[in-house]
PyMOL CGO cylinders between C-alpha atoms (Angstrom):
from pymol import cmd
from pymol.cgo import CYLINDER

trace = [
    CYLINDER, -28.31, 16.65, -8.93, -30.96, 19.16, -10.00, 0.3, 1, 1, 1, 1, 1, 1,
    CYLINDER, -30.96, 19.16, -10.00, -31.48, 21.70, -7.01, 0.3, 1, 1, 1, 1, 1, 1,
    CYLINDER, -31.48, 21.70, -7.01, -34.80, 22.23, -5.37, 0.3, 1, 1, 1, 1, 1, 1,
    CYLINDER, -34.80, 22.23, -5.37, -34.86, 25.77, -7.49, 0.3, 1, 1, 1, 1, 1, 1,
    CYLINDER, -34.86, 25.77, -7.49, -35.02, 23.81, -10.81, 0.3, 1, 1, 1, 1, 1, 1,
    CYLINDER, -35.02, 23.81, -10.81, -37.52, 21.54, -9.77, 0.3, 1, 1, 1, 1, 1, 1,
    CYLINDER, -37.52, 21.54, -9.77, -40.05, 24.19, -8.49, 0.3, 1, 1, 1, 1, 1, 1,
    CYLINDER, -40.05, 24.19, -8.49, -39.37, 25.97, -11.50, 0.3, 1, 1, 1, 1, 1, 1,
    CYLINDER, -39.37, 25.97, -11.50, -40.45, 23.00, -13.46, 0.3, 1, 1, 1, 1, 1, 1,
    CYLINDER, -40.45, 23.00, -13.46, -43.40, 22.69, -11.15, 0.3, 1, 1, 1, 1, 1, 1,
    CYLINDER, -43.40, 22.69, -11.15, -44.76, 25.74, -11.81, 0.3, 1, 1, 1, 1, 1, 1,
    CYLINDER, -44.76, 25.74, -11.81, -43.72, 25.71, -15.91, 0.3, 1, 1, 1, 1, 1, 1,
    CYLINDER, -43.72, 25.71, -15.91, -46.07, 22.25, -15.59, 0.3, 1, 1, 1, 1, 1, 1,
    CYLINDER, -46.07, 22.25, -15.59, -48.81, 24.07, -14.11, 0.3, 1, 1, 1, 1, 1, 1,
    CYLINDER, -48.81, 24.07, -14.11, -48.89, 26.67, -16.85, 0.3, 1, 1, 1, 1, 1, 1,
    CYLINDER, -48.89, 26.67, -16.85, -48.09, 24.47, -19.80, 0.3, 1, 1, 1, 1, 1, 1,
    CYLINDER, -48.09, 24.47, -19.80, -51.26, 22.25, -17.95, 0.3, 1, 1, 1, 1, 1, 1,
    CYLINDER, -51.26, 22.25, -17.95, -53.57, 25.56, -18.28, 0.3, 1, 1, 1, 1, 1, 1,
    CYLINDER, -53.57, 25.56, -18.28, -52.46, 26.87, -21.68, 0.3, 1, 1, 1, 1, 1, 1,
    CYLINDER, -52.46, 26.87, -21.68, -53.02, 23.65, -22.96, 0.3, 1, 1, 1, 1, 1, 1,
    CYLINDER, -53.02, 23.65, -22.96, -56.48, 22.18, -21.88, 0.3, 1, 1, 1, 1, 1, 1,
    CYLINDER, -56.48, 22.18, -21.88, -59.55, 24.27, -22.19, 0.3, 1, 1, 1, 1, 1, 1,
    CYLINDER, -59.55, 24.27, -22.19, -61.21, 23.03, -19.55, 0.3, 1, 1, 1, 1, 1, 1,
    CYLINDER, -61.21, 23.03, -19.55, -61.62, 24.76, -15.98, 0.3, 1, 1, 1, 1, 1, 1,
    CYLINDER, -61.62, 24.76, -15.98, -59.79, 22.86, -13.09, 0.3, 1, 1, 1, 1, 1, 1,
    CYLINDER, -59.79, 22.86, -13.09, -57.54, 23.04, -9.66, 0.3, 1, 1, 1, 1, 1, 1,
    CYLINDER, -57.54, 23.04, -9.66, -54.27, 22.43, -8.71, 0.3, 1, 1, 1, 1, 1, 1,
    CYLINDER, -54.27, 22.43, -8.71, -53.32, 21.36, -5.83, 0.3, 1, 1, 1, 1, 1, 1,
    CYLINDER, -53.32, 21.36, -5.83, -50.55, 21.38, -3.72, 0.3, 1, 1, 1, 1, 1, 1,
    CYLINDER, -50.55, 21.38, -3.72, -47.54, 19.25, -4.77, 0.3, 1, 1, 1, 1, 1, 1,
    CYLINDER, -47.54, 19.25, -4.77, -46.30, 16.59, -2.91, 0.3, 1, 1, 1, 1, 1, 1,
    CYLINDER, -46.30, 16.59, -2.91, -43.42, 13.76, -2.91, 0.3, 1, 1, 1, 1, 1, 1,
    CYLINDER, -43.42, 13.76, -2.91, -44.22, 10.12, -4.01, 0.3, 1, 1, 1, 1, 1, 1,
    CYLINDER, -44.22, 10.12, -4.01, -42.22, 6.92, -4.11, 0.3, 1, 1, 1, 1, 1, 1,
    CYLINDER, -42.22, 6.92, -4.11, -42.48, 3.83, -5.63, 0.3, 1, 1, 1, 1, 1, 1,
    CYLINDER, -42.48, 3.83, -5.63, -44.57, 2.30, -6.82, 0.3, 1, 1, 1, 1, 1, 1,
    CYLINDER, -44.57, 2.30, -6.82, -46.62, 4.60, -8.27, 0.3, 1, 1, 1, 1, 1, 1,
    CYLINDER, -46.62, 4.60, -8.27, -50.05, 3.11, -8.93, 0.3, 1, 1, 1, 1, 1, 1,
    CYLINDER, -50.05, 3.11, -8.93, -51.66, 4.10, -11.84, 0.3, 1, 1, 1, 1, 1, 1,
    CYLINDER, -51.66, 4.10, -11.84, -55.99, 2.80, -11.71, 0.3, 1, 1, 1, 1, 1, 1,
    CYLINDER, -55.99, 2.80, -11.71, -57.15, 3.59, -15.59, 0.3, 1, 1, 1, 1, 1, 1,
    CYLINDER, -57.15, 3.59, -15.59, -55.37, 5.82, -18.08, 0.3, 1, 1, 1, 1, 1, 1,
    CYLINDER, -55.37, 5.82, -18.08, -51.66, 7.73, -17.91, 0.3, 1, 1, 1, 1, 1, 1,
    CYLINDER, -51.66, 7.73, -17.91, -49.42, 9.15, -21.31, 0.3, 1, 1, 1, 1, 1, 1,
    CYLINDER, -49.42, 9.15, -21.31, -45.35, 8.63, -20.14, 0.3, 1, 1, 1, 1, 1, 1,
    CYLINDER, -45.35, 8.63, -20.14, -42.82, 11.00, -22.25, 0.3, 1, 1, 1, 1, 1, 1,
    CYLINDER, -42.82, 11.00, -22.25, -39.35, 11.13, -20.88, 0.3, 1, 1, 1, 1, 1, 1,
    CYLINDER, -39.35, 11.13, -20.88, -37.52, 14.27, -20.42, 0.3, 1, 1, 1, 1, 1, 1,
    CYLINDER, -37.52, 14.27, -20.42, -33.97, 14.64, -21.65, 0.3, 1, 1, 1, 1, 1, 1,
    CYLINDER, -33.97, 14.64, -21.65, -31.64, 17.41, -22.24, 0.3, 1, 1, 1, 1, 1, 1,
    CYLINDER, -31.64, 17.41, -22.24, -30.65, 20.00, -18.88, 0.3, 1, 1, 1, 1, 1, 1,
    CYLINDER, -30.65, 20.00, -18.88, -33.10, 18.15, -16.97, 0.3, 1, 1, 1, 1, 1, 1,
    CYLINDER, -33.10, 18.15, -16.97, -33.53, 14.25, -16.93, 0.3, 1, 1, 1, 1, 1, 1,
    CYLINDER, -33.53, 14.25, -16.93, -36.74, 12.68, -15.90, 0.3, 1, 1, 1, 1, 1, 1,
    CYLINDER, -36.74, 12.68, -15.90, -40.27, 11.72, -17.09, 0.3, 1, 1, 1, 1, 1, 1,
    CYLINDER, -40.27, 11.72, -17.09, -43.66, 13.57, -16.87, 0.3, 1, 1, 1, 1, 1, 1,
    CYLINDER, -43.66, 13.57, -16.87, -46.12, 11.02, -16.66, 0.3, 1, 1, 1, 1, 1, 1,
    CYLINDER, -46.12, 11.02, -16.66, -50.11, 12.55, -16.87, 0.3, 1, 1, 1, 1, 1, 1,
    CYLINDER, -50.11, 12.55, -16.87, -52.56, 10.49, -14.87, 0.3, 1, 1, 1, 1, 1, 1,
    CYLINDER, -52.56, 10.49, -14.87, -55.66, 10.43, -15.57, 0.3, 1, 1, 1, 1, 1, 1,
    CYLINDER, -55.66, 10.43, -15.57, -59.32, 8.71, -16.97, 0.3, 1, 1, 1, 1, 1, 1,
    CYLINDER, -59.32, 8.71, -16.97, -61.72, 8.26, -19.57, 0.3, 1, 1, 1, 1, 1, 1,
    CYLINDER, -61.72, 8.26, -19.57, -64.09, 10.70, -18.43, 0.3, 1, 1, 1, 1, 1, 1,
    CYLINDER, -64.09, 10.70, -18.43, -61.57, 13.93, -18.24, 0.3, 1, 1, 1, 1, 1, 1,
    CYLINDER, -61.57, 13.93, -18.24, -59.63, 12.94, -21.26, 0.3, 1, 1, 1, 1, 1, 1,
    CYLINDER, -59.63, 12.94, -21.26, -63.45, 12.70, -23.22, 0.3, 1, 1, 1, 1, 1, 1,
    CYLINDER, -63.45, 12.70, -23.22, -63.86, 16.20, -20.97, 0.3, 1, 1, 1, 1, 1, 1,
    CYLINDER, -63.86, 16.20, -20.97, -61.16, 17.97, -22.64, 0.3, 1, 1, 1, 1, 1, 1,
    CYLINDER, -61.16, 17.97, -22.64, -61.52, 16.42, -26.24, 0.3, 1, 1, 1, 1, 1, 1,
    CYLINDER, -61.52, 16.42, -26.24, -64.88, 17.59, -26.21, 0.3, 1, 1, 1, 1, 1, 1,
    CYLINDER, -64.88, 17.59, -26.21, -63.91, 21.07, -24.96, 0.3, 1, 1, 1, 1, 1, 1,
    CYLINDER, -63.91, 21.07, -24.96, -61.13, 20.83, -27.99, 0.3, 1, 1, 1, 1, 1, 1,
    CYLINDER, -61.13, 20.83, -27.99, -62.71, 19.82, -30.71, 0.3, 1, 1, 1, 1, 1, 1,
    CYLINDER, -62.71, 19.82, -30.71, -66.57, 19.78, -29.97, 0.3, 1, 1, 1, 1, 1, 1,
    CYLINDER, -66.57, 19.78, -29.97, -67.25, 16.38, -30.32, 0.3, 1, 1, 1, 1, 1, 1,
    CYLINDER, -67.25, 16.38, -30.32, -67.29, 13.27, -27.64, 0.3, 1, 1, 1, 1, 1, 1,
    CYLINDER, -67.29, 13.27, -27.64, -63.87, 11.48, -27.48, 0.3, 1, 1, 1, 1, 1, 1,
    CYLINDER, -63.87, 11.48, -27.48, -64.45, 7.42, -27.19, 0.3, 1, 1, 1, 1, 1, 1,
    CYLINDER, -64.45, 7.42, -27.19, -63.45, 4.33, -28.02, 0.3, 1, 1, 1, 1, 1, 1,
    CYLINDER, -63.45, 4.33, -28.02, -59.31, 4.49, -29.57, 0.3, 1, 1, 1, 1, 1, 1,
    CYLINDER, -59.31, 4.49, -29.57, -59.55, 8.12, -29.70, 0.3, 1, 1, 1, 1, 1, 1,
    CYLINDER, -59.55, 8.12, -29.70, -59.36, 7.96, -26.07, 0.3, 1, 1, 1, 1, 1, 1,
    CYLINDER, -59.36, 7.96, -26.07, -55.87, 6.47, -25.92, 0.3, 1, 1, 1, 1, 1, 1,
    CYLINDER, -55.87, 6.47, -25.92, -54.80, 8.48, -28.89, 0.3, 1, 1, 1, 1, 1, 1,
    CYLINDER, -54.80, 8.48, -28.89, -55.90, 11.72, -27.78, 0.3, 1, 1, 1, 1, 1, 1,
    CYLINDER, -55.90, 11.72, -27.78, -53.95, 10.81, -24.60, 0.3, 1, 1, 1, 1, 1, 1,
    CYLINDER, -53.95, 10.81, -24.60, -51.39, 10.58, -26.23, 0.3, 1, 1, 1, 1, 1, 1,
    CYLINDER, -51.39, 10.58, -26.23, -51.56, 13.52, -28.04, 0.3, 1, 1, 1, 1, 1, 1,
    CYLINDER, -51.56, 13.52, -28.04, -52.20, 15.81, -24.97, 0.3, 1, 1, 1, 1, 1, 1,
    CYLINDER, -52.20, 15.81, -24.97, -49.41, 14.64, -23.64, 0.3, 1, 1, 1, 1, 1, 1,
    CYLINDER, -49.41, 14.64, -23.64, -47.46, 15.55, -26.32, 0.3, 1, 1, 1, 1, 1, 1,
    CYLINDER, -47.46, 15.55, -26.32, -48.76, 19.06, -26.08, 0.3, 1, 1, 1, 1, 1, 1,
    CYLINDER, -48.76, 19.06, -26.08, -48.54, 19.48, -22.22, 0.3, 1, 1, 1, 1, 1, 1,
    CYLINDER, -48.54, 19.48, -22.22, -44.77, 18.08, -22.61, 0.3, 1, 1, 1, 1, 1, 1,
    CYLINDER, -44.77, 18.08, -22.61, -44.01, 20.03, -25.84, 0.3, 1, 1, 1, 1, 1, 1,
    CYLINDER, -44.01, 20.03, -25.84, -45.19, 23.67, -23.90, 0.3, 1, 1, 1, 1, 1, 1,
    CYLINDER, -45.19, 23.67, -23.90, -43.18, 22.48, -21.09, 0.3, 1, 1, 1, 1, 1, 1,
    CYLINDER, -43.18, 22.48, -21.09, -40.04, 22.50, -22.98, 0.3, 1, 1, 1, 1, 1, 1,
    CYLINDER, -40.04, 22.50, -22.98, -40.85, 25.99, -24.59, 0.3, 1, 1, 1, 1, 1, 1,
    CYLINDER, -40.85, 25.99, -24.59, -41.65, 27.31, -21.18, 0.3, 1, 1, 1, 1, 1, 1,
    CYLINDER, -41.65, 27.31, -21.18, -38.21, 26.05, -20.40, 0.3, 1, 1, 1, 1, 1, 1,
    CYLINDER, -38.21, 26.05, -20.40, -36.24, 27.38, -22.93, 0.3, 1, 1, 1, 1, 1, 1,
    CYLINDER, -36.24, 27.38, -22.93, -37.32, 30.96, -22.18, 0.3, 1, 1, 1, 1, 1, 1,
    CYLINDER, -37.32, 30.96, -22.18, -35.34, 30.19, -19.32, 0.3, 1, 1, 1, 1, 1, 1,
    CYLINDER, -35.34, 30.19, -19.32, -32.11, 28.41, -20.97, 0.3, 1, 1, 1, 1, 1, 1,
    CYLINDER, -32.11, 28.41, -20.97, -33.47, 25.22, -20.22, 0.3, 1, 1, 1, 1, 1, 1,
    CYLINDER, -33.47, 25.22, -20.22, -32.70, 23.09, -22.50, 0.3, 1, 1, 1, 1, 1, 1,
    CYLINDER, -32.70, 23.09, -22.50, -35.32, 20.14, -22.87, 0.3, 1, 1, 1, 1, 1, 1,
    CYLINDER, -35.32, 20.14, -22.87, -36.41, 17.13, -25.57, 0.3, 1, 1, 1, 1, 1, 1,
    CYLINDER, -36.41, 17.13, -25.57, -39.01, 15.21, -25.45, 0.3, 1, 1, 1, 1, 1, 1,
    CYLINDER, -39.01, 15.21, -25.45, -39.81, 11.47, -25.89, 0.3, 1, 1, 1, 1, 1, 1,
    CYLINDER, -39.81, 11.47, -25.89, -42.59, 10.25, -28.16, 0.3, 1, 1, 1, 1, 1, 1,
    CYLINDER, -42.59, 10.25, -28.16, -45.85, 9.57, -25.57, 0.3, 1, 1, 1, 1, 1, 1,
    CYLINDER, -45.85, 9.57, -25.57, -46.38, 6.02, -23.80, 0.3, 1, 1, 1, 1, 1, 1,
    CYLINDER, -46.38, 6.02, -23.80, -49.91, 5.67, -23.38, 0.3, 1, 1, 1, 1, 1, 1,
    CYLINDER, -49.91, 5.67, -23.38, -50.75, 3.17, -20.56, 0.3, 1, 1, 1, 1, 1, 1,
    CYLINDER, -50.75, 3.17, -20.56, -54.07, 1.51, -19.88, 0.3, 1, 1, 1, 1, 1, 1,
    CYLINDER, -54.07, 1.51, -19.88, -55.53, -0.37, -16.54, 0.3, 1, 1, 1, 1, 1, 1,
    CYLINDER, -55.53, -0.37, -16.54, -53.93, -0.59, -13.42, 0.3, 1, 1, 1, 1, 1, 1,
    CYLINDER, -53.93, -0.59, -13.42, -50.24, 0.04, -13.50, 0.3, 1, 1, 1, 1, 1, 1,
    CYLINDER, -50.24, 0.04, -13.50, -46.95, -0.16, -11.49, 0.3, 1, 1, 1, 1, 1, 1,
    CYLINDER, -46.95, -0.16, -11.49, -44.11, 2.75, -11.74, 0.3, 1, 1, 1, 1, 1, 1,
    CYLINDER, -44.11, 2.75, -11.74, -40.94, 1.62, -10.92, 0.3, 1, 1, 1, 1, 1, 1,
    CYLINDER, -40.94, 1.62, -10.92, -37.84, 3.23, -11.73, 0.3, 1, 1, 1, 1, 1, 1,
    CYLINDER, -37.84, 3.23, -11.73, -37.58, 6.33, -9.83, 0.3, 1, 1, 1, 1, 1, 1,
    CYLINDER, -37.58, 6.33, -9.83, -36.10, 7.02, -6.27, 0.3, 1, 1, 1, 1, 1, 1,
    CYLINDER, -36.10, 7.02, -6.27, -38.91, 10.22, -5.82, 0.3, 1, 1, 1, 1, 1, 1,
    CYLINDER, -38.91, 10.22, -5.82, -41.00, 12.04, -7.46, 0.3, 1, 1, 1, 1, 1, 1,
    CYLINDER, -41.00, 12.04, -7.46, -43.51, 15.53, -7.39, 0.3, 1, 1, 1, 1, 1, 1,
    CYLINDER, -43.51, 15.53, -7.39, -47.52, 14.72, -7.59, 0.3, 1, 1, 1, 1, 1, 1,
    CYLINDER, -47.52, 14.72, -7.59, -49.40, 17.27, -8.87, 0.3, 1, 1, 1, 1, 1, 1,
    CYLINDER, -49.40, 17.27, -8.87, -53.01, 16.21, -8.20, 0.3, 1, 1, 1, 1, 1, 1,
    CYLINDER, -53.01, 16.21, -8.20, -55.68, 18.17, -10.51, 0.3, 1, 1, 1, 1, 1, 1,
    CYLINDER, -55.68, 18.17, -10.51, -59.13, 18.05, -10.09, 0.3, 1, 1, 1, 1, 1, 1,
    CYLINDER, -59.13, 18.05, -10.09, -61.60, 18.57, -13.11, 0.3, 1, 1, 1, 1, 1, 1,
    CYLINDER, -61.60, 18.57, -13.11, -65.25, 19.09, -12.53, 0.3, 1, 1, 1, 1, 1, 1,
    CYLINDER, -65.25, 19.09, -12.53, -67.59, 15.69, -12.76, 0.3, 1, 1, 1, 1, 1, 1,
    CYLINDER, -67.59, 15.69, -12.76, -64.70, 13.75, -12.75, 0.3, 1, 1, 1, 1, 1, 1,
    CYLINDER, -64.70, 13.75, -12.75, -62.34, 11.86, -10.85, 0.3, 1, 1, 1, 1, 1, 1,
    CYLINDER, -62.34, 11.86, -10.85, -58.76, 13.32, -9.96, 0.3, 1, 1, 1, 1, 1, 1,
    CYLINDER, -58.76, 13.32, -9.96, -56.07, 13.27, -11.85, 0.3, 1, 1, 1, 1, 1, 1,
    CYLINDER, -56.07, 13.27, -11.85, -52.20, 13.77, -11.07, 0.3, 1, 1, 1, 1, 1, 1,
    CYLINDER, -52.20, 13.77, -11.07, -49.09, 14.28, -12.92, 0.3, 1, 1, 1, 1, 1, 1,
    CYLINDER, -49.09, 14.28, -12.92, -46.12, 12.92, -11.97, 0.3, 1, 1, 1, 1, 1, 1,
    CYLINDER, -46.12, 12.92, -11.97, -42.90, 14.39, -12.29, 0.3, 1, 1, 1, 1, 1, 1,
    CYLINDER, -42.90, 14.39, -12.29, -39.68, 12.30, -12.02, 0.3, 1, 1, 1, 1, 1, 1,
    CYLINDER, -39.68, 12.30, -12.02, -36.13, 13.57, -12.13, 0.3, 1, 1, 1, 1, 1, 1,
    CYLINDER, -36.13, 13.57, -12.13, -33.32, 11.24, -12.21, 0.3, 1, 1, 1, 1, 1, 1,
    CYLINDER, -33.32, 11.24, -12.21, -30.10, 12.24, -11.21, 0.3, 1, 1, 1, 1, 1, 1,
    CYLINDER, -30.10, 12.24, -11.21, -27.69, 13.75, -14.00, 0.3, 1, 1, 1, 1, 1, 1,
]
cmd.load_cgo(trace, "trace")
């Protein structure tokens, strides 16, 4: 079983993976523990973890911070696909710093290609996991999830 020192190191390599990757101002707020099921009301990017450390980061979000960031990104408004795409793909980035952020610290992570899930959704499959809720300006909140399964 991971020990409570892993997974607040993981915490906290989330939170600055989260801020080197999106260019956009916004909070964190204190972590807490969820069960299932989660519940999941518009937009979320799933990419398992698998290596030292066995889980999934899931990134819960919505239309309007996803379009928030991809416009901060790239200077243009995000719509339509590109909104499930680019979900995708800053998932992929979030995850991908994570495990580079890890490594400095010998551990040892991979990374699944990113689920994107649309509408309201039901996580099952996990005993507990960490919410990390974020809140981005003019939008609703967001969380990331953070499961760990048991090695």
């Amino acid at each position: 079983m991971t020990d409570a020192k892993t997974i607040q190191h993981i915490l906290n390599s989330t939170i600055q993976s989260l801020t080197t990757v999106i260019p956009v101002k916004f909070d964190v707020l204190p972590p807490s523990l969820t069960t299932q099921p989660y519940e999941q009301k518009e937009l979320s990017v799933l990419i398992a973890l698998l290596g030292d450390v066995r889980g999934r980061l899931i990134i819960d979000t919505n239309e309007s911070t996803i379009s928030q960031i991809g416009e901060a990104m790239f200077g243009m408004t995000i719509e339509g696909e590109m909104i499930e795409s680019f979900t995708g793909e800053l998932g992929n980035m979030v995850a991908g710093n994570l495990c580079t952020l890890l490594e400095k610290d010998a551990l040892t992570l991979d990374i699944s290609p990113p689920t994107v899930l649309t509408g309201e959704t039901k996580f099952y499959g996990f005993q507990q996991a960490f919410k990390l809720p974020l809140n981005f300006n003019n939008a609703p909140p967001s969380n990331v999830l953070l499961t760990i399964d048991e090695a």
